[in-house]
N, C-alpha and C positions, 0 to 999 in steps of 0.2 A: 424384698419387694419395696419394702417402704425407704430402704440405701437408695435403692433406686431412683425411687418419686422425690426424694429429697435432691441428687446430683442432680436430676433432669431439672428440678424446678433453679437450681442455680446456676442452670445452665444458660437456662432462657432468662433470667435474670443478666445474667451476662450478656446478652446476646441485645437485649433489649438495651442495654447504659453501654454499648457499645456502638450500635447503632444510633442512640442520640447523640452521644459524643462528635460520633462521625459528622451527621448532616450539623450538631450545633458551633462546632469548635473550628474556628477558619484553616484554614489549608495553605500555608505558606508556598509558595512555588519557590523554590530555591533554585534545581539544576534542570536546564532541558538537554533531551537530545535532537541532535538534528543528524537525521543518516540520508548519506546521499546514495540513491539505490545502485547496487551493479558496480562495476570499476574492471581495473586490470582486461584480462582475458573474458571474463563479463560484462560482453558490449548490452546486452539488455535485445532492447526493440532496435529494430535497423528502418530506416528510413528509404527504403531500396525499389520504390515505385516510380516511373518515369515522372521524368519533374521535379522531383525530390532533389532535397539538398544533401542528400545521405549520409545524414547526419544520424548518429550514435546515442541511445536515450544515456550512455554509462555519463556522457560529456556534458548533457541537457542539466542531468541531475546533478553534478556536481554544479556547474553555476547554478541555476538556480540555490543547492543549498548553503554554497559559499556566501551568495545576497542574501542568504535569510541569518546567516548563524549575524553576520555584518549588522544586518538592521537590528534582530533581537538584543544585540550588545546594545547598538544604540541605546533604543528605545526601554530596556529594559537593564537597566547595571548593576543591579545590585540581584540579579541569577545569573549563576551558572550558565554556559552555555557549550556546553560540547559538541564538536561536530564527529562522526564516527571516523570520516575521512575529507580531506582535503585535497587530495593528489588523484591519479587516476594509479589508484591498487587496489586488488583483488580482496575482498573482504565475505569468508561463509556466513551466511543469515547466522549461524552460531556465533560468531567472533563479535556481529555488531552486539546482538544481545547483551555478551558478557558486559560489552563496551558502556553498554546504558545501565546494565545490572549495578557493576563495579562502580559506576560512579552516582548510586543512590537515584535514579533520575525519578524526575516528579511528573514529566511530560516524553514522548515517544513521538516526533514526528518523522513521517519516511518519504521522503520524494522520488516518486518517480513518472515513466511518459506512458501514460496507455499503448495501443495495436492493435492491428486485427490483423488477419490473415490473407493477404490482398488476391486478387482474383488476377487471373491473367488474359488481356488480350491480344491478337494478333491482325495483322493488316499485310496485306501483297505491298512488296517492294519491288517488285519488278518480275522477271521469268529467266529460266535457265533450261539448258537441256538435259533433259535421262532417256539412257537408254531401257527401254521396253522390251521384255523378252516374252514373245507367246511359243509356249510348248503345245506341239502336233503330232502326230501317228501316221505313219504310210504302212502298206504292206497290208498281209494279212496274216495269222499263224506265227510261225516259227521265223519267217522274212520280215514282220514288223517291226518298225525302227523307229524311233523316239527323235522327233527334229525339234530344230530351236531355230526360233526366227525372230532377229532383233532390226530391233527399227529406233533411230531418233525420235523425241518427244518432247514438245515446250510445253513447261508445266509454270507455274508460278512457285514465285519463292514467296514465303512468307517471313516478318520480322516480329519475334515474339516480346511481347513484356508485361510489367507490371503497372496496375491501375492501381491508384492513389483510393482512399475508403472517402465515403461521406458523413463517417461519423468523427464528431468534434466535442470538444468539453470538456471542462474540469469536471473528476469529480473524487468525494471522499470515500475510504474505505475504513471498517472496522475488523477487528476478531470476529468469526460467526458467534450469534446468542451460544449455537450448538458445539463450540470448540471454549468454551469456558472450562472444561477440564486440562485442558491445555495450559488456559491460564494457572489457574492452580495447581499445577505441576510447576511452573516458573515460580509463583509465591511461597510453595513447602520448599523449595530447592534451594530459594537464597536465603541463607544465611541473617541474610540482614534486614531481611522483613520483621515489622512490628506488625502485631495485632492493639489497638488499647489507642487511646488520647489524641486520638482526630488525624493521627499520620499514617503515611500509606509506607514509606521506606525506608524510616527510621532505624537505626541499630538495636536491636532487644533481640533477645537468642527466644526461640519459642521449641517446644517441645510437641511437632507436627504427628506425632507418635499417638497421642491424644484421642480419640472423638470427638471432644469438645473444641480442641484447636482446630483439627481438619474444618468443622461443618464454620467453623469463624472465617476462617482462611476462604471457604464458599463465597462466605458474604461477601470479603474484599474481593472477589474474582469478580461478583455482581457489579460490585460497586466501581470494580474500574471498567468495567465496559459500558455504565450509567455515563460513565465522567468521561468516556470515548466519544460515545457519544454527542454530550453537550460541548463539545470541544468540535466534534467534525462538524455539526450545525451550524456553531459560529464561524468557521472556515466556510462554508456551503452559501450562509450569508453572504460575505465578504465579496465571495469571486461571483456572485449575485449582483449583487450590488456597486461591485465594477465594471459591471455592464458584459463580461464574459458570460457564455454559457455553461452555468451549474448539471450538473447531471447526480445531485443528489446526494446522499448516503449510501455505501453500501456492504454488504457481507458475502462474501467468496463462501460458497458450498464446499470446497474443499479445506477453505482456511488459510489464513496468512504467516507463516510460522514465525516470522519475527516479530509479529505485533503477540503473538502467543506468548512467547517464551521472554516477555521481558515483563518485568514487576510495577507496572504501573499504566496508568492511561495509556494507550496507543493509539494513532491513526494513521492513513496511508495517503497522499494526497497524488492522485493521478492527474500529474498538471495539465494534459493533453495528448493527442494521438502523432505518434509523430506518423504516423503511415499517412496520416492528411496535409493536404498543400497547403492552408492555412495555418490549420494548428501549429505544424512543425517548424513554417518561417513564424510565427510567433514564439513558440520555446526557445527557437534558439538566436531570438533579438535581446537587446537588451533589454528593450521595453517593456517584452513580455516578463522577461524574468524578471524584473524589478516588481511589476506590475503583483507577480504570482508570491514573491518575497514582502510585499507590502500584505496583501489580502489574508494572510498567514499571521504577521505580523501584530496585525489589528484585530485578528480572531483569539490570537495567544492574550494578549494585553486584556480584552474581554472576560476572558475563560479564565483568567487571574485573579482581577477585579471580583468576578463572583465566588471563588473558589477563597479568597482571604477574608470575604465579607460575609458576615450569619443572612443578613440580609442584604443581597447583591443590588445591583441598581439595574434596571432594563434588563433583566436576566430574560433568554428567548423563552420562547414554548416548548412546557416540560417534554423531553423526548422519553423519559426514564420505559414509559409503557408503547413507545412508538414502534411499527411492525417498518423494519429494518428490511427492502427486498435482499436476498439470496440467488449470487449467481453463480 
């Protein structure tokens, strides 16, 4: 019993100059990812409502994250910057993961175009003829006989399609609070995750086999959907503040697997609908895209700035305890 109270009490001793470490010791950002959603044979959302440019979210997402990986070099030279693809190929939500795993990444962003599921209507285009058949009886008994009587019929033709949605906006996406096991299954599985001295991706071999490692391993699972968080807020700013409409933060009830399965902050940034006549001639200008690759930009540069500094400068309002909706 008293082995006992002794490990537990060095546990939380651990637990405690690990977690200072963490919020005290700046966080260098070295490598981002940048994944452009869907590609190849994975067109994503289709743009297939009358009006529409029918246009392809796999094509929206790669320019836009070609202008973003372009400005983050800019703007940022001395990190890493990966993009998971650059071409239009087929890449499983597994392959990008490894993609951000393997290259230590500090940061997780994913681009891609909201949707909904359009409604359809219809309108007369003119009339055509059918022929109308009414079925009769003559006779009576065993002499009754079964007649067909058809006759010409102008009926109207109708021409059917697809309505364009009214919903529009950016907006951001996290891992659910409720899919943090998930996370943690990405952090015991890579290799090259650290626990210890204020790093999230560092090389140190850990031994996940533990108690004491597992409930550690927890806390970083917290910790990066804290640092998800304050990373989609400053994105949420951004495209605020560029006079676009925000539509907030948010967390999928089912879950996002690639923001899951990869060892560090992740966010999903839903540049717009493409099923909308606005939105979708704005995703795929260039103005827009630059517009969505700047607002990112400026949010990254932000969430840096605070993340290398003990004391950040204009850091937003703490989200760490904010109730995140689930959809």
């Amino acid at each position: 019993m008293l082995k006992n109270k002794i490990s537990l009490s060095i546990f939380f001793t651990i637990v405690f100059f690990s977690l200072n470490s963490f919020s005290q010791t700046p966080k260098k950002i070295r490598t981002i990812i940048v994944d452009a959603g869907h590609g190849g044979q994975d067109g994503g959302a289709h743009g297939a409502y009358e009006g529409g440019l029918n246009s392809w979210e796999k094509d929206i997402t790669l320019a836009i994250s070609n202008k973003l990986v372009a400005e983050l070099q800019q703007e940022l030279p001395d990190v890493k910057i990966v993009p998971t693809r650059t071409t239009d190929i087929y890449q499983p939500p597994s392959e990008k993961a490894n993609i951000a795993n393997a290259n230590k990444g500090d940061l997780f962003i994913c681009i891609h175009a909201d949707a909904v599921a359009l409604k359809q209507g219809r309108r007369k285009i003119g009339t055509h003829i059918e022929i109308k058949h009414t079925v009769y009886y003559v006779g009576k008994g065993k002499k009754r006989k079964k007649m067909i009587k058809s006759r010409n019929v102008v009926v109207p033709t109708y021409e059917y399609y697809k309505i364009g949605c009214t919903q529009q906006g950016t907006s951001v996406w996290i891992f659910a609070a409720h899919k943090t096991s998930d996370k943690l299954k990405a952090i015991m599985n890579n290799e090259d995750f650290d626990i210890g001295e204020g790093a999230d991706s560092t090389f140190n071999e850990k031994d996940f086999s533990s108690q004491d490692n597992k409930m550690l391993a927890q806390i970083y699972a917290k910790r990066y959907q804290d640092r998800s968080i304050k990373l989609a807020t400053l994105v949420n700013d951004e495209i605020s503040d560029a006079g676009r409409t925000s539509l907030g933060i948010n967390q999928r009830q089912k879950g996002i697997w690639v923001l899951q399965a990869t060892n560090m902050p992740a966010i999903l940034v839903e540049t717009g609908f493409i099923t909308n006549h606005d939105d979708e001639r704005y995703l795929n200008s260039e103005k827009g895209q630059q517009e969505i690759a700047d607002c990112i930009t400026r949010a990254v540069k932000r969430y840096k700035i605070m993340m290398e500094n003990p004391k950040p400068i204009a850091e937003p309002t703490d989200t760490t305890n904010a109730k995140i909706p689930v959809q």
